[in-house]
Z-matrix of the N, CA and C atoms (Angstrom, degrees):
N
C 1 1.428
C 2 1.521 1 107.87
N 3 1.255 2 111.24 1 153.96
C 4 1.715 3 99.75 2 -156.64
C 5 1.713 4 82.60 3 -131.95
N 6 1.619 5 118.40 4 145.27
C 7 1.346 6 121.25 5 -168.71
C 8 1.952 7 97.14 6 -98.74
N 9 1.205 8 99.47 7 145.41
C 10 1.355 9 109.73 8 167.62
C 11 1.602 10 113.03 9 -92.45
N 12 1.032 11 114.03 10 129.91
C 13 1.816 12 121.10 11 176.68
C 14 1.168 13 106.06 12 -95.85
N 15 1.485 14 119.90 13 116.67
C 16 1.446 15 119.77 14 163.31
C 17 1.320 16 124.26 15 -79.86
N 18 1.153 17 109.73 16 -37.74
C 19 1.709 18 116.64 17 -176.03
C 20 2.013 19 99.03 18 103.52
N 21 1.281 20 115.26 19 18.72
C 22 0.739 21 122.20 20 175.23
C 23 1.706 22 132.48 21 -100.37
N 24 1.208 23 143.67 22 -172.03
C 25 1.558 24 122.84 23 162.46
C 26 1.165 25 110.78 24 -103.22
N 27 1.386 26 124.14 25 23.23
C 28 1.480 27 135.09 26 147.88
C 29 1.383 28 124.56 27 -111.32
N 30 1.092 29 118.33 28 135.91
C 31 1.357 30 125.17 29 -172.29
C 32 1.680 31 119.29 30 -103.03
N 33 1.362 32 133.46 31 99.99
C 34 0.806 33 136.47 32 179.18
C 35 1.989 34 132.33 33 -47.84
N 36 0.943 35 102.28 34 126.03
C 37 1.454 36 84.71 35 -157.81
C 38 1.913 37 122.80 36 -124.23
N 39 1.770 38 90.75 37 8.50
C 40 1.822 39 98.51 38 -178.84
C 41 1.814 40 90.50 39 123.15
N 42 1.177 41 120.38 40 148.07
C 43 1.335 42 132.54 41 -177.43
C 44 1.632 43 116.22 42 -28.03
N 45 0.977 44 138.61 43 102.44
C 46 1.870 45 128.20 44 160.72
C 47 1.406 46 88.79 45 102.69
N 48 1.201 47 152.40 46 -8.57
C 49 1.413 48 169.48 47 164.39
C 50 1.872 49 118.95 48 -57.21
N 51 1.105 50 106.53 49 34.75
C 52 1.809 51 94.65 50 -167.49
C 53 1.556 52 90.84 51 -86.03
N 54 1.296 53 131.76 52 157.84
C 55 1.041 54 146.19 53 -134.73
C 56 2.257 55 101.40 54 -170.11
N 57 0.850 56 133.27 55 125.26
C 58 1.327 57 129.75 56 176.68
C 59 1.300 58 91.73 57 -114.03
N 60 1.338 59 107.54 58 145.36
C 61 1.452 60 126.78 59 153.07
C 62 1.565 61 103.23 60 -103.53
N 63 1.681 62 108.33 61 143.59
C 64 1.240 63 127.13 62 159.88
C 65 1.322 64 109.20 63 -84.36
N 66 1.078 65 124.40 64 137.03
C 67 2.071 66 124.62 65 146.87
C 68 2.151 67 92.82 66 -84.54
N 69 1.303 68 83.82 67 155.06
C 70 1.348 69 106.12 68 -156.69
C 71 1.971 70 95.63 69 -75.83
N 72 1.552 71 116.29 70 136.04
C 73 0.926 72 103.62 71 174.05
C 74 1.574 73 145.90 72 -79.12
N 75 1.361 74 95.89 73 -4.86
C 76 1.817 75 108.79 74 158.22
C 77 1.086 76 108.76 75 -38.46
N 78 1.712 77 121.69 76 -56.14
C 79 1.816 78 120.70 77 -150.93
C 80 1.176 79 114.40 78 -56.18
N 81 1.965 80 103.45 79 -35.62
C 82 1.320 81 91.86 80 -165.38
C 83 1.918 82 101.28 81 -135.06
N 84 0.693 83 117.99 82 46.01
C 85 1.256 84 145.34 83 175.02
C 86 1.523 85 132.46 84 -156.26
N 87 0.677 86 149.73 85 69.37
C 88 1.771 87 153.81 86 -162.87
C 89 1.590 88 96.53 87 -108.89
N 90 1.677 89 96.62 88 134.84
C 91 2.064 90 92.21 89 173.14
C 92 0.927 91 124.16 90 -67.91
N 93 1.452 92 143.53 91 18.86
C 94 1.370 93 120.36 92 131.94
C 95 1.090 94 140.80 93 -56.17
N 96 1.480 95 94.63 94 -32.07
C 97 1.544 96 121.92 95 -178.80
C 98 1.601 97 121.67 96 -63.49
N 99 1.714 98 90.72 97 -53.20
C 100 1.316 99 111.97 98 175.61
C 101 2.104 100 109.83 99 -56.98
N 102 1.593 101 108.16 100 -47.12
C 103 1.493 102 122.19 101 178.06
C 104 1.587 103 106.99 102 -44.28
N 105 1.553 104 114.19 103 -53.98
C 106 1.620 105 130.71 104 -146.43
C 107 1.867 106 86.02 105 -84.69
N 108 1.236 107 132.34 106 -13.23
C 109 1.149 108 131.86 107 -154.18
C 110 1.382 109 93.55 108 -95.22
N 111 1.400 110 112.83 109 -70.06
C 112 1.408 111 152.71 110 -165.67
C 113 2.016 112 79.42 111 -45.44
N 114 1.591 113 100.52 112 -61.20
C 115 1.900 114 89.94 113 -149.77
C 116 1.617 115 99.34 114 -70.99
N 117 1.498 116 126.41 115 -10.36
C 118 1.535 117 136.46 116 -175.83
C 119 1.408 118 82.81 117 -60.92
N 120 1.235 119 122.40 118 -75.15
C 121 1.584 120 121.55 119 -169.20
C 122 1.113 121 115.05 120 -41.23
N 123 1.161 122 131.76 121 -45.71
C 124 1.465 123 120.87 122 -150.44
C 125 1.656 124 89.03 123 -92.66
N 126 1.298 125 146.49 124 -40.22
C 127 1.173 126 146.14 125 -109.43
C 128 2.262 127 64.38 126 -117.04
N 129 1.440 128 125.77 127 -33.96
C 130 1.145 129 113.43 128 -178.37
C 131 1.137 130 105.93 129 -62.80
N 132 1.415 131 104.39 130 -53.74
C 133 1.634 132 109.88 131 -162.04
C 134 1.669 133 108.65 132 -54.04
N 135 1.145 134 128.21 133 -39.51
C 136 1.331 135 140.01 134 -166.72
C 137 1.605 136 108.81 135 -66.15
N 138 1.571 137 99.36 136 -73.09
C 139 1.289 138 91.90 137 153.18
C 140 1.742 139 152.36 138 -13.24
N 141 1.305 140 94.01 139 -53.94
C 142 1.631 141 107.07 140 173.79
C 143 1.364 142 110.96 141 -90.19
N 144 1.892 143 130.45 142 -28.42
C 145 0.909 144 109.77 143 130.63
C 146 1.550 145 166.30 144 -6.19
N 147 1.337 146 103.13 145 -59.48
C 148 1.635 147 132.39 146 169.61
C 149 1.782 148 94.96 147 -93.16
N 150 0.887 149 127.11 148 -68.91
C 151 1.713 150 110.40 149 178.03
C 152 1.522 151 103.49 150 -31.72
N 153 1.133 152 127.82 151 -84.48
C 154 1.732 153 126.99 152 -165.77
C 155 1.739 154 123.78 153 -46.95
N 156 1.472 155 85.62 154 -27.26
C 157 1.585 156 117.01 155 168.14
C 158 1.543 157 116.38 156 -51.75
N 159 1.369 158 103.77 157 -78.01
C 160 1.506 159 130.75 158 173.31
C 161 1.554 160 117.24 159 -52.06
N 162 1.940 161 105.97 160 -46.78
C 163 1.692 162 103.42 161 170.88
C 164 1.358 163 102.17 162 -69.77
N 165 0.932 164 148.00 163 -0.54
C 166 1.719 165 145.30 164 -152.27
C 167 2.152 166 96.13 165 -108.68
N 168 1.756 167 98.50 166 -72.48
C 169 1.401 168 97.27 167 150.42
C 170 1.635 169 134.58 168 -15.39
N 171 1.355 170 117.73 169 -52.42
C 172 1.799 171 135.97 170 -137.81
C 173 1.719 172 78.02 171 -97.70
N 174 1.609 173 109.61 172 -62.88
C 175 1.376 174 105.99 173 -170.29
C 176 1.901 175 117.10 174 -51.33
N 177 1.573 176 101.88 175 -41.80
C 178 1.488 177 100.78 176 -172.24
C 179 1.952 178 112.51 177 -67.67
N 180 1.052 179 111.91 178 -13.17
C 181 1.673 180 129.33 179 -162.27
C 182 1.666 181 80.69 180 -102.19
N 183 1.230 182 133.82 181 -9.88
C 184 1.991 183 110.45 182 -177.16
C 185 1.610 184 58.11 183 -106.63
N 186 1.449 185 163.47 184 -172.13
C 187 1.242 186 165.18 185 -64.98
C 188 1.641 187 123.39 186 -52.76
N 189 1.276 188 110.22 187 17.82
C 190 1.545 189 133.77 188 -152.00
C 191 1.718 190 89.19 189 -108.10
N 192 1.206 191 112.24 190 126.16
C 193 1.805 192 103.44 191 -170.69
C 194 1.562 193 99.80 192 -77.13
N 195 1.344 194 126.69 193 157.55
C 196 1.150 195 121.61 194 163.96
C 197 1.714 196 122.74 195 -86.16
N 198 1.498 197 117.37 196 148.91
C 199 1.188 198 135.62 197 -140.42
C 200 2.009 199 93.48 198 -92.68
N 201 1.432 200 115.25 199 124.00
C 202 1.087 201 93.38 200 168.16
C 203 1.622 202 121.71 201 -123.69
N 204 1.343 203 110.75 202 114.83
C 205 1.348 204 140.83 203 146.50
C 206 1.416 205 148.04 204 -33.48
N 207 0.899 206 85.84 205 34.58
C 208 1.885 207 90.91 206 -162.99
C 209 2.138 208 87.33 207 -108.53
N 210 1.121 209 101.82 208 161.50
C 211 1.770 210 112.04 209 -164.10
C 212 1.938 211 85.28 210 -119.37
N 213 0.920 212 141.64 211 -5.25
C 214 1.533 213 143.27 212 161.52
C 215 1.716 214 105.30 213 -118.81
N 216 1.549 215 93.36 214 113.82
C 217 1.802 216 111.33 215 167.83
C 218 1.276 217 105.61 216 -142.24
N 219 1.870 218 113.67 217 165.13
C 220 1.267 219 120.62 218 172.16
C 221 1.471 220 85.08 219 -85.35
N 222 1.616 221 89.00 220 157.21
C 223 1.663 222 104.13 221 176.52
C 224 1.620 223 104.32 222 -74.46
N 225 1.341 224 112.54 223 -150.65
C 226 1.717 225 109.51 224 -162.23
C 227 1.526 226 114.09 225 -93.81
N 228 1.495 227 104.37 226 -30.37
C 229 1.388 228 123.39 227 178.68
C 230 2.019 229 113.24 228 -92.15
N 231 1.254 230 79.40 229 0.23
C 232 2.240 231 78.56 230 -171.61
C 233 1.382 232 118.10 231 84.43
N 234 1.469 233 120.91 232 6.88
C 235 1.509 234 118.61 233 -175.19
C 236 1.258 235 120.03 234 -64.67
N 237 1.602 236 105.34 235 -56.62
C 238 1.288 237 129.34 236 160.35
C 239 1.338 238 142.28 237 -104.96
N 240 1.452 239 104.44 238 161.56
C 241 1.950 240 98.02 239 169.67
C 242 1.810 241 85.14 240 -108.70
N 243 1.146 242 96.35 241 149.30
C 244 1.611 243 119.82 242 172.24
C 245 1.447 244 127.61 243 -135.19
N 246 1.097 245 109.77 244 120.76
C 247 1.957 246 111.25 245 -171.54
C 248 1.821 247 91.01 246 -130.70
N 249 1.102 248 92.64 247 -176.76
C 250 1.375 249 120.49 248 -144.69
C 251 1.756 250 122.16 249 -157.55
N 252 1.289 251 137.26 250 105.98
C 253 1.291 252 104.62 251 168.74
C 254 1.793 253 85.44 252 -157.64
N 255 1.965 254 97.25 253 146.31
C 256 1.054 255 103.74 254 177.08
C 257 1.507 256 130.65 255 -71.57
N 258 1.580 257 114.12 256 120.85
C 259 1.263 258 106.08 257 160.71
C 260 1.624 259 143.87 258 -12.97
N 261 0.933 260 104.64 259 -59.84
C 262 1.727 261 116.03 260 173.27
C 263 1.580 262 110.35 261 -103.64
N 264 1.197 263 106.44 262 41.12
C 265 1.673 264 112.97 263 169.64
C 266 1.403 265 133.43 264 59.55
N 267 1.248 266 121.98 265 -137.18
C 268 1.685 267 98.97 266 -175.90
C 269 1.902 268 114.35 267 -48.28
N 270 1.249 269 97.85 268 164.32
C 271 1.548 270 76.09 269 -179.28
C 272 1.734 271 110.80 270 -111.31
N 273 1.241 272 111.41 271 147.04
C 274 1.937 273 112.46 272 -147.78
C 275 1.388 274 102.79 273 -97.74
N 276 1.049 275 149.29 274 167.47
C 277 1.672 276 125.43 275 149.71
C 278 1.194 277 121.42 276 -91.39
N 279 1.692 278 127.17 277 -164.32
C 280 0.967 279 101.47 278 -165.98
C 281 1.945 280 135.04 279 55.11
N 282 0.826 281 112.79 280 -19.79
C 283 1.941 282 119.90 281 -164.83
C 284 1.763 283 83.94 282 -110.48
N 285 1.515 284 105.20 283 148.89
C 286 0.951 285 144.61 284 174.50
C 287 1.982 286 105.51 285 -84.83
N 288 0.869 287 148.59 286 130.82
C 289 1.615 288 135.04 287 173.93
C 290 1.631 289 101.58 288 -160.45
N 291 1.392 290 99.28 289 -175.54
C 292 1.644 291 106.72 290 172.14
C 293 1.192 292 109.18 291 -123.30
N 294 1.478 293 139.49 292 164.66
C 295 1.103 294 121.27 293 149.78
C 296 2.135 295 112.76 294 -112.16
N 297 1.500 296 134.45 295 169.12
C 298 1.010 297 118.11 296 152.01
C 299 1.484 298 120.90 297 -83.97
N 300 1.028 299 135.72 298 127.85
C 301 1.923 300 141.73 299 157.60
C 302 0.980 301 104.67 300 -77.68
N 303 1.134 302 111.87 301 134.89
C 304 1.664 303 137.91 302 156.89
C 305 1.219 304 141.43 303 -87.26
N 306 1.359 305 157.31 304 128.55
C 307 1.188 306 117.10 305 -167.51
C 308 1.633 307 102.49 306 -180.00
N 309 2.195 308 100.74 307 104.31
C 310 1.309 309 119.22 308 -149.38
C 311 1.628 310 85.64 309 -105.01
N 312 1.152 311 102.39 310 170.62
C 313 1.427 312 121.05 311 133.14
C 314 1.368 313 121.37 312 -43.69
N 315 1.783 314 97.33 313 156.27
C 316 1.862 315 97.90 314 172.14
C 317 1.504 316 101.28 315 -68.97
N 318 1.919 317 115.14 316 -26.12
C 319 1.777 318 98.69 317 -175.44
C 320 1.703 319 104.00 318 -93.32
N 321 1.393 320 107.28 319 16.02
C 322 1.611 321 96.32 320 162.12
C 323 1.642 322 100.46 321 93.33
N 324 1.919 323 123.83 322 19.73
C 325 1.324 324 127.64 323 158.67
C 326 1.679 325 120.88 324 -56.65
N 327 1.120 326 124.37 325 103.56
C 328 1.704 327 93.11 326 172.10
C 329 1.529 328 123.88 327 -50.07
N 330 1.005 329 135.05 328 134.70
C 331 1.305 330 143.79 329 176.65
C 332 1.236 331 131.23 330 -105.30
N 333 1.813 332 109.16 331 84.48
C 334 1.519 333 116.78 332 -157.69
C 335 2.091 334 94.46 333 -97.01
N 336 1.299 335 107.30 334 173.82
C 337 1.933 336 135.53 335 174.03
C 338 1.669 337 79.05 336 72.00
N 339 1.501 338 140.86 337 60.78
C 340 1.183 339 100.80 338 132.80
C 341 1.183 340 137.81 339 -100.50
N 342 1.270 341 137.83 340 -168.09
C 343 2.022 342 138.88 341 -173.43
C 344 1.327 343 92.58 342 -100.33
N 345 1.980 344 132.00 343 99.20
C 346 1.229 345 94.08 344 174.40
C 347 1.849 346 105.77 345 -118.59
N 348 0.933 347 138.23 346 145.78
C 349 1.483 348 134.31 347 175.11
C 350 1.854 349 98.45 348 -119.07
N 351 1.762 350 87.75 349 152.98
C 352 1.196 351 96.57 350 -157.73
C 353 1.432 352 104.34 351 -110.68
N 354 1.384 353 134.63 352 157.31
C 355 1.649 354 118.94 353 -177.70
C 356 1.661 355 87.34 354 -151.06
N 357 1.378 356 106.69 355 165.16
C 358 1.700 357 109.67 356 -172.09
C 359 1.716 358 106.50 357 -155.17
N 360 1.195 359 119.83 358 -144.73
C 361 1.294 360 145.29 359 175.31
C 362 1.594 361 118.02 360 101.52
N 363 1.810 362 105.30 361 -149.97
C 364 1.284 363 112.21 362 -164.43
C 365 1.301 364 98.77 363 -134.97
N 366 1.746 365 124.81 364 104.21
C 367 1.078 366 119.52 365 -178.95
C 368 1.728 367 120.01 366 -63.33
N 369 1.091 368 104.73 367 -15.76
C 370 1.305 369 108.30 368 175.71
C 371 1.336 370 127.67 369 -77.59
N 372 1.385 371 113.94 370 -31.34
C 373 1.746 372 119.66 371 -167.73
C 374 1.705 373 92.04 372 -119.88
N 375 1.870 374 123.01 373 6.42
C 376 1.126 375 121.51 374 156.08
C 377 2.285 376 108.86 375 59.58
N 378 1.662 377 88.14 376 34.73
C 379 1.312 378 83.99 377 179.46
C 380 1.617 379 92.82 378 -126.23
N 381 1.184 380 118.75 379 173.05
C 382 1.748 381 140.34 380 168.74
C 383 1.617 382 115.18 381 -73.39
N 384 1.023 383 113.63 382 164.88
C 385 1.430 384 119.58 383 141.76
C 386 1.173 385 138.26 384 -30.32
N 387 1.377 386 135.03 385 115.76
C 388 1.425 387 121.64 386 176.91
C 389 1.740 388 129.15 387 -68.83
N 390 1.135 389 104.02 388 -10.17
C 391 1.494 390 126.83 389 -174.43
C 392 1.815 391 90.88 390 -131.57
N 393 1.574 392 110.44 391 159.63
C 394 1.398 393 136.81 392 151.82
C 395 1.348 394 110.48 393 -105.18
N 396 1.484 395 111.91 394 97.20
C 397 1.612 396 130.97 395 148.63
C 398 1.269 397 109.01 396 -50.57
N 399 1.403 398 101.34 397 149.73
C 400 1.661 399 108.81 398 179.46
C 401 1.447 400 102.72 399 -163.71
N 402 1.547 401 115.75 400 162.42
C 403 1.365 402 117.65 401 165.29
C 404 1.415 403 103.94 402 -101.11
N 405 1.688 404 84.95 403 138.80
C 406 1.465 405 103.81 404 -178.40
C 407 1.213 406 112.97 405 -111.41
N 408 0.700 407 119.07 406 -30.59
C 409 2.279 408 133.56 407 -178.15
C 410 1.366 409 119.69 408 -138.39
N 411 1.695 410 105.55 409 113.61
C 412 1.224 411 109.07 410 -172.20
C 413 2.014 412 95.42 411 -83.41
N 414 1.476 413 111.76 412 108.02
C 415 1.455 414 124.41 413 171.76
C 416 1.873 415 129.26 414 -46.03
N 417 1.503 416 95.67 415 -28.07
C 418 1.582 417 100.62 416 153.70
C 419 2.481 418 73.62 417 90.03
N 420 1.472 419 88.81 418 157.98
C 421 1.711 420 91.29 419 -160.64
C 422 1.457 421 125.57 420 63.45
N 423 1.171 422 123.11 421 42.11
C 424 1.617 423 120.44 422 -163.27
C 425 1.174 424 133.18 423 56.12
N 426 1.586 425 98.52 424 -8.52
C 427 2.141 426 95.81 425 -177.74
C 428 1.778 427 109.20 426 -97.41
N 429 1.072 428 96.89 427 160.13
C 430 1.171 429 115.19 428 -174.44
C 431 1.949 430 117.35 429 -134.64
N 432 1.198 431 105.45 430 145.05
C 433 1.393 432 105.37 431 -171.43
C 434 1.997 433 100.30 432 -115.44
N 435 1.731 434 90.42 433 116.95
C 436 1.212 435 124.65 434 168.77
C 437 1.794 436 119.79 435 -61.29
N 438 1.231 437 140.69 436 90.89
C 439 1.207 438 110.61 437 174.95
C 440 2.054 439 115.82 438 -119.49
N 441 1.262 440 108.99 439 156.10
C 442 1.609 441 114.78 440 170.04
C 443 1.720 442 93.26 441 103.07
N 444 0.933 443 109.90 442 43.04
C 445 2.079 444 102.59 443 166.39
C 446 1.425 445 110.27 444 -94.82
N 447 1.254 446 113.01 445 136.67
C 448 1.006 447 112.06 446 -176.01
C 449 1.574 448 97.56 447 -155.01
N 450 1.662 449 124.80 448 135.91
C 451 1.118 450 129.24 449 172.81
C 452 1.802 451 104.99 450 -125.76
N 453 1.344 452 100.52 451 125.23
C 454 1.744 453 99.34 452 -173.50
C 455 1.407 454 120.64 453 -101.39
N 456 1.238 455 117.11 454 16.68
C 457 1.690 456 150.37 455 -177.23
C 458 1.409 457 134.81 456 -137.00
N 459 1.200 458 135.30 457 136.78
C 460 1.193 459 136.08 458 160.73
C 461 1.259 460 107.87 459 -62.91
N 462 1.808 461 120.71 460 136.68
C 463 1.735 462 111.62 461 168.24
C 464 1.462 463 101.99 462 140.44
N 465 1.075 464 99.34 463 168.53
C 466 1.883 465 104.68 464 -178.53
C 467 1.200 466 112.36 465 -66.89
N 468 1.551 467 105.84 466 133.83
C 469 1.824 468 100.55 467 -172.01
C 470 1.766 469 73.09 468 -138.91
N 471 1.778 470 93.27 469 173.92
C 472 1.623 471 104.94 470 -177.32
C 473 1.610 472 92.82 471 -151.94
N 474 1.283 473 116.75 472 133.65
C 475 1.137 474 140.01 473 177.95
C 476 1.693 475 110.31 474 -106.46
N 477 1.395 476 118.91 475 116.87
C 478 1.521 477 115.55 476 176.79
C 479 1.680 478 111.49 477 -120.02
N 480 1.216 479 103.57 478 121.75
C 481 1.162 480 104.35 479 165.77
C 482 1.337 481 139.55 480 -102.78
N 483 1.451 482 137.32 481 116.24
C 484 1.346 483 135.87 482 -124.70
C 485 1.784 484 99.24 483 -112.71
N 486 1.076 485 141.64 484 121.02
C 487 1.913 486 136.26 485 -170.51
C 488 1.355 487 100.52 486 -131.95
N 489 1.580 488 113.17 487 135.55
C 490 1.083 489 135.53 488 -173.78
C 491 1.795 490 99.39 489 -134.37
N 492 1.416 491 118.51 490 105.58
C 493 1.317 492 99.47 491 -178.63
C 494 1.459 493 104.51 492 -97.22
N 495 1.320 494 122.76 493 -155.90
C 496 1.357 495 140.68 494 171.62
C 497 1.683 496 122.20 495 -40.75
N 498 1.265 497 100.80 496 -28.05
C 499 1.509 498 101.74 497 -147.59
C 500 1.513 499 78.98 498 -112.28
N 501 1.182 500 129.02 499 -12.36
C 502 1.697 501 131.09 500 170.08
C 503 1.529 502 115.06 501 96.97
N 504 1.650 503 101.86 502 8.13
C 505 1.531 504 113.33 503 175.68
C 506 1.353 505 112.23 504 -66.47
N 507 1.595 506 135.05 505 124.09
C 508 1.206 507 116.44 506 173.25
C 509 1.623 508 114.79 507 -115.93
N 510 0.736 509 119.02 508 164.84
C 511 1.920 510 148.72 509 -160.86
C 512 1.650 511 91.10 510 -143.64
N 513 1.771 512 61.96 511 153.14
C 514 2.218 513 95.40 512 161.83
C 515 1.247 514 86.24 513 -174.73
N 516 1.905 515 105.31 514 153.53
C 517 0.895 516 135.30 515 157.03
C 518 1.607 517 113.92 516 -119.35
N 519 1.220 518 129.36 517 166.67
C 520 1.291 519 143.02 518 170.76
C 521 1.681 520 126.00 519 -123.60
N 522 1.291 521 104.79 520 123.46
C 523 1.655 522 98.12 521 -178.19
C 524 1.560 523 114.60 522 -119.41
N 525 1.518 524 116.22 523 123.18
C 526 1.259 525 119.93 524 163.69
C 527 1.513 526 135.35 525 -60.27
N 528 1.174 527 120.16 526 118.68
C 529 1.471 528 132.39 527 177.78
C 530 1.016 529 111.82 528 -93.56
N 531 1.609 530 142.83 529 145.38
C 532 1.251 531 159.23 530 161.88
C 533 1.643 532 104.85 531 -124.46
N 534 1.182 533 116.46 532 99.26
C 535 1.774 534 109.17 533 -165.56
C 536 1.887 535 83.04 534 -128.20
């Protein structure tokens, strides 16, 4: 039986007879080739991975409430306005400092003899204070001197301050940190 040549990558071979020839896969494939191919893919796939990833991230962080910061708030009940500012200026981490508290009336009385205890941490990593702040000296005009703060991290921390006055009414306020 005699083969017909098409010039094709099939080789004809007598009626019902088709027959393929391979070319050898060295010529046009070699494992480097096959390696550099293989890591194109994955290095795509990954990629688009982390893109859908990251836009997915970006969207949930614009639904993220914003943090408020301000060192003067009414307390929780409206008794007071309460501010705050550190003694030794910005406040550093790591560093030990004080801050002074304030703490008026809603018509702007200073409001001195109250009981105040102090509570803190990191709502995020769900830990405390590394130190116990406390008031140590009531300053006379409603302020009061804060001492032993200490933050040992960058990150949102919250400082609460807890008031019990005379009459046994108690308050708190809360202050946001961005350190």
């Amino acid at each position: 039986m005699q083969t017909k040549k098409t010039g094709h990558p099939h080789q004809y071979d007598g009626p019902g007879n088709l027959r393929c020839t391979v070319k050898k896969l060295d010529r046009h494939w070699s494992p480097n080739s096959i390696f550099i191919g293989s890591a194109f893919w994955l290095l795509a796939l990954l990629a688009l991975y982390f893109s859908v990833n990251f836009q997915a991230k970006a969207a949930d962080n614009k639904s993220m409430p914003v943090i408020d910061t301000s060192t003067t708030k009414l307390s929780e009940k409206g008794r007071y306005e309460v501010s705050f500012n550190s003694m030794a200026g910005p406040i550093e981490i790591n560093t030990i400092h004080e801050w002074r508290l304030t703490v008026l009336s809603v018509d702007g009385t200073p409001i001195d003899g109250l009981s105040i205890t102090v509570e803190g941490g990191m709502p995020m990593h769900d830990h405390g204070l590394p130190t116990a702040p406390r008031v140590t000296e009531s300053l006379g005009e409603g302020q009061y001197r804060v001492e032993g703060f200490k933050f040992q991290m960058p990150g949102h921390w919250t400082t609460t301050f807890n008031f019990i006055d005379t009459e046994n009414f108690n308050d708190s306020v809360t202050f946001n940190l961005m350190l």
